[in-house]
Structures are given as structure tokens and as C-alpha cells.
Steps between C-alpha positions, in 0.01 A plus 500: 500500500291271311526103591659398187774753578547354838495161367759544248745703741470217745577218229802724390604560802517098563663453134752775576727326718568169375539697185821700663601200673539279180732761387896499643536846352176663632274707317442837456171696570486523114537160460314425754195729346536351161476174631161590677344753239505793780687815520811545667354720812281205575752234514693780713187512740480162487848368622500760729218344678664133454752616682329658792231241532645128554224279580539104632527385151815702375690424877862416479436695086789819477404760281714798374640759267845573389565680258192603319426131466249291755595142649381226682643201726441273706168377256574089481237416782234667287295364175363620203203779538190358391 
């Protein structure tokens, strides 16, 4: 993977979540993809990892599916990405 893939993917995956978060109704992966310029499998790929991986910074953070649509709580204690 070249570096400005890596870069991007990292700054989307930081974006991604306060993105959800600021929504009540969640967002689908479609949404989601628009939002980001990326296809649909990625953003699949991506919150799949989100999910698995939840480093220091995202503690006390709940993220989830229902229904075809992705959500996130529990986000107050955490700023803006950079």
C-alpha cells in the first residue's frame, strides 16, 4: 500500500466516528462512503476494524450496528479530529 493510501485511511478512520456520532439516526455504510469518497466495501472493512480494535483514546466510546445502519455513543469526552 502506498503511504498516501495509509495516510488517508488513517485520517478517515479518525473522521469516521465523530461523523456517526454527530448523527442521532446513524449512518449507513453508503452514507458513510459518500461522505468519505470511498466505496462501500471499504467503509465495511473499515468499521469492522473500529469495532474490533478500541485503543485508549475511544475508551468508555460504544460502537454498533442495528439495522443496516452504524452508531456511536458514549463520544462527549472526545474532541474534534485534527
Amino acid at each position: 500500500m502506498r503511504r498516501e493510501g495509509v495516510v488517508n485511511g488513517r485520517g478517515r478512520l479518525l473522521a469516521v466516528v465523530p461523523w456517526i456520532a454527530a448523527r442521532p439516526d446513524g449512518a449507513s455504510p453508503a452514507e458513510i462512503a459518500a461522505q468519505f469518497d470511498v466505496s462501500t466495501a471499504r467503509v465495511e472493512k473499515d468499521l469492522r476494524l473500529l469495532v474490533e480494535v478500541e485503543p485508549v483514546a475511544m475508551s468508555n466510546v460504544l460502537m454498533y450496528e442495528e439495522d443496516g445502519r452504524w452508531y456511536v455513543d458514549g463520544l462527549t469526552h472526545l474532541g474534534r479530529p485534527l
